[in-house]
C-alpha positions as CSV (number, residue, x, y, z in Angstrom):
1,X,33.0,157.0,44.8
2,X,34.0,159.7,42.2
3,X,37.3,159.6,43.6
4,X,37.4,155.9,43.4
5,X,36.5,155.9,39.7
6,X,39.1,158.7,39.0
7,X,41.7,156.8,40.8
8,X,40.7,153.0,39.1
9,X,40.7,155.1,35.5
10,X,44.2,156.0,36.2
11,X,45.3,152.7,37.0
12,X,43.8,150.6,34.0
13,X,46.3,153.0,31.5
14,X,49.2,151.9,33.8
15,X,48.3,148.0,33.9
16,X,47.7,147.9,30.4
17,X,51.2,149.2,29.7
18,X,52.9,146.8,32.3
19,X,51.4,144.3,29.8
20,X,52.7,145.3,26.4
21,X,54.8,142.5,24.5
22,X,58.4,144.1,24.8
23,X,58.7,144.6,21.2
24,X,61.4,142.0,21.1
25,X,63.7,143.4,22.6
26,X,66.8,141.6,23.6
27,X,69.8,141.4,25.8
28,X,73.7,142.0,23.6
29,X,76.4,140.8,25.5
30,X,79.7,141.7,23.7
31,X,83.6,139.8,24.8
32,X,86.4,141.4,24.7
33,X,90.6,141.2,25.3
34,X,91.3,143.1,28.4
35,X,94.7,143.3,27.5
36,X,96.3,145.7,26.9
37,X,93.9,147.5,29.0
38,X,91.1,148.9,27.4
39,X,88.3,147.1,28.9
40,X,87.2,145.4,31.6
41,X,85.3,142.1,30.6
42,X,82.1,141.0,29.8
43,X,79.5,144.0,28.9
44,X,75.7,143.5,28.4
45,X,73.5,146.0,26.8
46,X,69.5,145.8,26.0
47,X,69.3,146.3,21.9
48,X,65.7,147.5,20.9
49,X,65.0,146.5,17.5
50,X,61.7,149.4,17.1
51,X,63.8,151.8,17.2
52,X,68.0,150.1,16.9
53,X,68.6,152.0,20.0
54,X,71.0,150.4,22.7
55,X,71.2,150.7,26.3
56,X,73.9,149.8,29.1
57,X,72.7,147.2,31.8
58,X,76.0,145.3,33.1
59,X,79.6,144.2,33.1
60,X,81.6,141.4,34.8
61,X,85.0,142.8,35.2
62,X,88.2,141.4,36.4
63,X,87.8,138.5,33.5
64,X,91.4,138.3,31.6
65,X,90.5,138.5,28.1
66,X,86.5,136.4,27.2
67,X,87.1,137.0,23.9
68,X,84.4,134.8,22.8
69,X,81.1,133.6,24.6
70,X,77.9,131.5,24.4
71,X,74.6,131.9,26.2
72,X,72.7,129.0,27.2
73,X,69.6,127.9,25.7
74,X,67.1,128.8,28.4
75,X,69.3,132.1,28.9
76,X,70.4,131.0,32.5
77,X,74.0,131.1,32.2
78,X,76.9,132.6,29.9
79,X,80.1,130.8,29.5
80,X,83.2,132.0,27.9
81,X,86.9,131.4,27.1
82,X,90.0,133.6,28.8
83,X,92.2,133.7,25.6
84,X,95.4,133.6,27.1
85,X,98.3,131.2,27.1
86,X,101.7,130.2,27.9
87,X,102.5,132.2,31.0
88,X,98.9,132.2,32.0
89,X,96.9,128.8,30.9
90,X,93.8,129.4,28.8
91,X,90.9,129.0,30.6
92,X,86.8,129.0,30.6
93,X,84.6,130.7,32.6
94,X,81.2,130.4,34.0
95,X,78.6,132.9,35.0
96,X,74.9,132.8,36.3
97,X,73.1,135.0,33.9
98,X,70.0,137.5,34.7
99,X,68.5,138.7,31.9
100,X,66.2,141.1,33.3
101,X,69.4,143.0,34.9
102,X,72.3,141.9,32.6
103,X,74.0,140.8,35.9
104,X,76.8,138.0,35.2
105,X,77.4,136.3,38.4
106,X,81.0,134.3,38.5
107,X,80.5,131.1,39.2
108,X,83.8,129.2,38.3
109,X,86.9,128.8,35.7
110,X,88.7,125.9,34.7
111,X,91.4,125.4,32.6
112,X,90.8,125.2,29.0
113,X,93.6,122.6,28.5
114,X,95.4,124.6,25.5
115,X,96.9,127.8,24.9
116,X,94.5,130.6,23.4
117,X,91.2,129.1,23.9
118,X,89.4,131.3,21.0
119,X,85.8,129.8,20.7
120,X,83.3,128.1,22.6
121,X,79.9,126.3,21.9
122,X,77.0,124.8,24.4
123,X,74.6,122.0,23.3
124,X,70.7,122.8,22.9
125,X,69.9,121.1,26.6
126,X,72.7,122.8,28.3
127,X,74.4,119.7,29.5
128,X,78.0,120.3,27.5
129,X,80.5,122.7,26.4
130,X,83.1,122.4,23.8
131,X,86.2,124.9,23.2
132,X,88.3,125.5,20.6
133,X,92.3,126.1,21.2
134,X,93.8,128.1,18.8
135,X,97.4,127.9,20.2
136,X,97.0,124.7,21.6
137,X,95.8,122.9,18.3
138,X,92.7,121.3,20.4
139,X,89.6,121.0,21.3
140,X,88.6,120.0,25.1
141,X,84.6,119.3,26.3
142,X,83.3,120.5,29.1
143,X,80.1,118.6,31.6
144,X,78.1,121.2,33.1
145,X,77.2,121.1,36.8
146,X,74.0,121.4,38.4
147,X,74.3,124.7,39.6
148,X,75.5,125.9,36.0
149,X,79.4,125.6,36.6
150,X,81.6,123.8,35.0
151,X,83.9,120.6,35.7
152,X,87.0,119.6,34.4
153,X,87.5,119.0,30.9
154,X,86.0,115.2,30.0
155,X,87.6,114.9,26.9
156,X,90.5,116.8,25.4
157,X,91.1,116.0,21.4
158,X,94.8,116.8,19.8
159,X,94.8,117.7,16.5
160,X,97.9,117.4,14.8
161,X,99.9,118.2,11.4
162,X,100.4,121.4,9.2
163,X,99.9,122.8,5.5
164,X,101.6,124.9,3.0
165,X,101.7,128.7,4.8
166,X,104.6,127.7,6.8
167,X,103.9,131.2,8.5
168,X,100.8,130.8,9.4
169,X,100.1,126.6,9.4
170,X,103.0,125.6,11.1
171,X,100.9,123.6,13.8
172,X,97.2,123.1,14.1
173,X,95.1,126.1,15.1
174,X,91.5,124.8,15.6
175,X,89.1,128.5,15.3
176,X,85.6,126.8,16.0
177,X,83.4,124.0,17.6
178,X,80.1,124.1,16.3
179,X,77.5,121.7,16.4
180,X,75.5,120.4,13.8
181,X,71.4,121.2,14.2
182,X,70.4,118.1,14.9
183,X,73.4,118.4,17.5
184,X,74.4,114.7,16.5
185,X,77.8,116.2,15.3
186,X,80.9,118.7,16.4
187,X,82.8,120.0,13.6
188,X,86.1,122.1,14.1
189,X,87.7,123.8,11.6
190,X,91.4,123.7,11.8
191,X,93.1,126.7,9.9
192,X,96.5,125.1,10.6
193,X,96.2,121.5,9.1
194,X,93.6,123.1,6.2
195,X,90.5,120.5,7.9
196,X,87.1,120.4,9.4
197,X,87.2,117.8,11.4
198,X,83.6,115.8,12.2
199,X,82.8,114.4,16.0
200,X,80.1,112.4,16.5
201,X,78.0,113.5,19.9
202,X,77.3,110.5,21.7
203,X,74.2,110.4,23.9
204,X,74.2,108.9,27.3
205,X,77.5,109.2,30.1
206,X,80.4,108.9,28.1
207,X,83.6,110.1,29.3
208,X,84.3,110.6,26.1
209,X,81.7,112.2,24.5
210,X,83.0,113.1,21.0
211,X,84.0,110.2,18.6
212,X,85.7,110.8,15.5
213,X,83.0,110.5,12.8
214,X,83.7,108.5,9.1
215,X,85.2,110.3,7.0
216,X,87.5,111.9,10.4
217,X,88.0,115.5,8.1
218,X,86.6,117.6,5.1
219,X,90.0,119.1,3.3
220,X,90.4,122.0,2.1
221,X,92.1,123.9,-0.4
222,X,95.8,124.3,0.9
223,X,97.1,127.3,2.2
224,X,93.2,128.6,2.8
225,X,92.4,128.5,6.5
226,X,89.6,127.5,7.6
227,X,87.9,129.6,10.5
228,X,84.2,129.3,10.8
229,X,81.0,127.2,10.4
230,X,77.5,127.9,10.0
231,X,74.7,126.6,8.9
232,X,71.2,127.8,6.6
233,X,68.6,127.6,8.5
234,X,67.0,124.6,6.5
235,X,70.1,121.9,8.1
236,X,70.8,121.3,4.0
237,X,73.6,123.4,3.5
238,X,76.5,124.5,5.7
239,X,79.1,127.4,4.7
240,X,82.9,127.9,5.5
241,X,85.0,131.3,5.7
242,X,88.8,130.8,4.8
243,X,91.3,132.9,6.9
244,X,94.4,133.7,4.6
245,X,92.6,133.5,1.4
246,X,89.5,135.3,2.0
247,X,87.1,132.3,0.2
248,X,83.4,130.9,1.4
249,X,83.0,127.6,0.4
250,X,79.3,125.8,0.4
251,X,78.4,122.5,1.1
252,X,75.6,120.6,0.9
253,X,75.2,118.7,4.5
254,X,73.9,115.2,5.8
255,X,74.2,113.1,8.5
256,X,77.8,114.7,9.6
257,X,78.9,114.9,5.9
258,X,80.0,117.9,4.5
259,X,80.3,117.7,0.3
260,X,81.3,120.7,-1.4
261,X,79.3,122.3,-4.3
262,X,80.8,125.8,-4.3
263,X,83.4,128.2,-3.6
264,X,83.5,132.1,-4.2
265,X,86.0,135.0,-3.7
266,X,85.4,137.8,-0.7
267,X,87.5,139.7,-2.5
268,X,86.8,142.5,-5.4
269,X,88.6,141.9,-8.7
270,X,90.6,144.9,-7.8
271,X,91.6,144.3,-4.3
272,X,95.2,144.6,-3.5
273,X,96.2,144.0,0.1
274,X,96.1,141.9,3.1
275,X,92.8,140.2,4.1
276,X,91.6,138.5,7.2
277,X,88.4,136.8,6.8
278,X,86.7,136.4,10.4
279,X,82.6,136.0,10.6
280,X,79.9,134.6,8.5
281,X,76.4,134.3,9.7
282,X,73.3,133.4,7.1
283,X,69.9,135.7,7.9
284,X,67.4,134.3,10.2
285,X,65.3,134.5,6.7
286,X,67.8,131.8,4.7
287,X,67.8,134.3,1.9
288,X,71.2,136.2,2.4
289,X,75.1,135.2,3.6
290,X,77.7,137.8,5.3
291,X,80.9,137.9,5.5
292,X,83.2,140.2,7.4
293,X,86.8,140.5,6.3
294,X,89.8,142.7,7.9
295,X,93.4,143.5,6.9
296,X,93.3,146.3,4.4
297,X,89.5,145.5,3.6
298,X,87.1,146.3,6.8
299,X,84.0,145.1,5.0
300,X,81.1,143.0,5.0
301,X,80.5,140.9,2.3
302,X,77.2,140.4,1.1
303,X,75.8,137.4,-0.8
304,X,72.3,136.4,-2.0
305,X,71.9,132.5,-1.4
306,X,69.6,130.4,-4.3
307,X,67.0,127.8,-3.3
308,X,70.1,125.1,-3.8
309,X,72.5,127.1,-1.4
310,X,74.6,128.8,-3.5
311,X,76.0,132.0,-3.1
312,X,76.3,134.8,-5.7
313,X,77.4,138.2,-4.5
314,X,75.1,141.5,-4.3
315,X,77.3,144.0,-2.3
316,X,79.6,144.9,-0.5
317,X,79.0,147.6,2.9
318,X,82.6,148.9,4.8
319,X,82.2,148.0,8.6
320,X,83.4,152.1,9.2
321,X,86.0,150.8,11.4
322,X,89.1,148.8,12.0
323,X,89.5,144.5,12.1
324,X,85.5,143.8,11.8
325,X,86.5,140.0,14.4
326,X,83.2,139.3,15.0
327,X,79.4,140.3,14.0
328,X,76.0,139.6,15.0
329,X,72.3,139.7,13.2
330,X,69.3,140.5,16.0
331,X,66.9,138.8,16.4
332,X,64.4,140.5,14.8
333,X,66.4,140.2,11.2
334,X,66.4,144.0,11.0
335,X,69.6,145.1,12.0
336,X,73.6,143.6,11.8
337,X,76.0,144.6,14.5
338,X,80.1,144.9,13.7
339,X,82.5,144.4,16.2
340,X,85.4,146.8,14.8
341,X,88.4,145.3,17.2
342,X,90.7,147.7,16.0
343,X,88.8,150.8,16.5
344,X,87.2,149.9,19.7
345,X,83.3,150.4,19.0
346,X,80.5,148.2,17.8
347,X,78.5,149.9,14.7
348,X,75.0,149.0,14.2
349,X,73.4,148.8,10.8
350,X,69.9,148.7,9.4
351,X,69.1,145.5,7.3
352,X,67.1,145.6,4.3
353,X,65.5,142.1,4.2
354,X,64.3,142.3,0.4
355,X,68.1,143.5,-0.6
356,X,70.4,142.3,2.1
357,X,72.2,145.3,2.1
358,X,72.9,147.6,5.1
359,X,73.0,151.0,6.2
360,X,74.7,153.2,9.0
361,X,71.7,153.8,11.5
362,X,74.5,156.2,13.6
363,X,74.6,153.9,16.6
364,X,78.1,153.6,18.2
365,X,78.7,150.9,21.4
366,X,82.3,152.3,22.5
367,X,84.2,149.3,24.0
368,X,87.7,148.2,24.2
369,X,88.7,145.7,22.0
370,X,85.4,144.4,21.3
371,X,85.2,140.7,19.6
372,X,82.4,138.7,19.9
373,X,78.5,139.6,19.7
374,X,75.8,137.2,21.1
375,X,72.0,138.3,21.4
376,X,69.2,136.8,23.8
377,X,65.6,137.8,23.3
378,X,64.4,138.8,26.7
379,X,61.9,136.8,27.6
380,X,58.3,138.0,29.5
C-alpha cells in the first residue's frame, strides 16, 4: 500500500499539469515567395505569448510562391494564393490544417483566374473564398467543398480603368478582398483605378455570389493607391493604407458604406525618399492603429485612435530590417510580429498596451522571403 500511495502521489503532479490552460499559445503560419529560391513554402511555428518565445512545428514545401494565406474559422483548413502569372497561371491552394502538429496536408489548387493572385479572404462559416489579382486587375470567388478543397472559381469580377501614376496605375491592380463584420459585404481596394470597390454577399446558392453594391466604389485621392482594409473592432469605423503616397484614410462605416472623415500622413515632416506603405492592422483593444511602410522608411507607424475613430500619431518604431510586406498582432495583444521581406527574417516586438509602442524582445524567425503573418490560438 505504501508503494501504491507513493506511486498515485506521483501521478496527481503529472495529471494536474496535462490540465493546465496552454497560456494561449497559438499556432504562426508565415507565406512566402519561393522564388528565387530561398524558401520552401508554407512554415508554421507555435508563438507563446508568456514568454514571446517561438518554436518550429511544420512546413509544406514544393508550393510556388503562397505569398499570402488565410486560416479557416474553426482552424481546419489553410488556403492560400501561388503568386505567379503569365508563364505560370496564378493559382490557390488548399490544405487540411492540424493544429496540434502544424501539419498542412495538400488537398487541391485551382486556378486563380488572373495573373499575381496577391490576397485571399474566407467567410466566418467557411463556405467561400475570395482572391484578389493584382496583375490580373480581378477578383474571382471560390465554393469550398466538403472535404475542405476547393472548386472552380464561381464568380470572377473584372475591374477595369486607370489613374494618374501612369507607372504604377496603368491597369487595375486589385491588393485586397476583405469582408465587412457583419460579412454582408466584399470590399477590394484597387491601387490601379484609385477605388474600393463594395460587393454585396448574397446568402443562399448563387452562382454569383457577389453583387455590385450602391454606390459600386469609394474614390480616392488620385495617384494614392489603395492597398488594404481593416476594420476597428467596434464595425463603426474602417481604415485604408495608400501605396504610392504613404496616407491612412478613416472612414466611418454602415451598411457597405464607406464615408470619409479623415486622412493623415505615414510620413515624418522630414522624410525624403521612396515609400511603400503595405500593412495596417488596429489592436485587438480598438485603442491603437499600425502601419508598416518600406522603400527607404522600414517602419511601423504608430497611431493612437479617439473614441470617434480618428487617428493622431504617437510614434514611430523601425521594423530593424528590409521591406516590412506584411505584419501580425497575437492574440494575446502583447506582442507585433514584422515580416522584413527584404532581409529574410520575422522580428518580434513587445507591445505596450497603455502606449502602443514597441520594443525589440530579440526574437528572430529566419525565413526566405517572408510576407504574410496569420495567428490561430490553439485550441484544448
Amino acid at each position: 500500500m505504501k508503494s501504491c500511495g507513493i506511486l498515485l502521489a506521483m501521478l496527481f503532479p503529472i495529471m494536474a499539469t496535462a490540465q493546465k490552460p496552454d497560456n494561449g499559445k497559438s499556432n504562426l503560419i508565415i507565406g512566402t515567395y519561393t522564388q528565387p529560391g530561398k524558401s520552401e513554402g508554407l512554415y508554421v511555428y507555435e508563438f507563446n505569448p508568456s514568454s514571446g518565445e517561438v518554436t518550429y512545428k511544420a512546413k509544406a514545401a514544393g508550393i510556388t510562391n503562397p505569398s499570402y494565406l488565410t486560416i479557416s474559422d474553426d482552424q481546419e483548413f489553410v488556403y492560400a494564393v501561388n503568386e505567379t502569372g503569365r508563364d505560370i497561371p496564378g493559382g490557390v491552394s488548399a490544405f487540411k490544417f492540424e493544429p496540434e502538429s502544424g501539419d498542412l496536408k495538400f488537398l487541391n489548387k485551382v486556378k486563380s483566374m488572373g495573373d499575381d493572385p496577391c490576397y485571399i479572404s474566407i467567410d466566418k462559416k467557411g463556405k467561400h473564398v475570395f482572391v484578389g489579382n493584382y496583375s490580373g486587375g480581378n477578383l474571382s470567388a471560390f465554393k469550398v467543398q466538403p472535404d475542405g478543397s476547393l472548386y472552380d472559381a464561381m464568380q470572377v469580377i473584372q475591374h477595369y480603368g486607370s489613374s494618374v501614376n501612369k507607372s504604377r496605375q496603368e491597369k487595375p491592380h486589385v491588393h485586397c478582398t476583405i469582408l465587412s463584420p457583419d460579412q454582408k459585404y466584399l470590399f477590394a481596394a484597387d491601387l490601379g483605378t484609385d477605388k474600393v470597390n463594395a460587393y454585396r454577399v448574397r446568402s443562399g446558392s448563387f452562382p454569383n455570389i457577389l453583387q455590385e453594391q450602391q454606390p459600386p466604389f469609394t474614390a480616392v485621392a488620385p495617384g494614392s493607391g489603395p492597398r488594404h482594409l481593416t476594420f476597428h473592432p467596434n464595425g463603426k469605423t474602417a481604415y485604408l493604407i495608400h501605396e504610392i503616397t504613404a496616407d491612412v484614410s478613416v472612414y466611418q462605416y454602415r451598411k457597405g458604406v464607406l464615408t470619409p472623415i479623415q486622412s493623415i500622413s505615414m510620413l515624418a515632416p522630414d522624410f525624403e525618399g521612396n515609400s511603400g506603405a503595405a500593412d495596417i492592422h488596429v489592436s485587438p483593444d480598438g485603442k491603437f492603429l499600425y502601419a508598416s511602410n518600406r522603400g527607404d522608411a522600414n517602419d511601423i507607424a504608430i497611431y493612437v485612435i479617439d473614441q470617434d475613430g480618428k487617428l493622431s500619431l504617437t510614434g514611430r518604431q523601425s521594423t530593424l530590417g528590409i521591406g516590412p510586406r506584411n505584419f501580425a498582432i497575437d492574440p494575446s495583444g502583447d506582442y507585433l510580429l514584422v515580416a522584413n521581406q527584404q532581409s529574410d527574417e520575422v522580428v518580434v516586438f513587445k507591445r505596450d498596451k497603455t502606449s502602443g509602442l514597441l520594443t525589440d524582445t530579440q526574437t528572430r524567425i529566419k525565413v526566405g522571403q517572408p510576407v504574410c503573418l496569420k495567428f490561430a490560438v490553439l485550441k484544448k
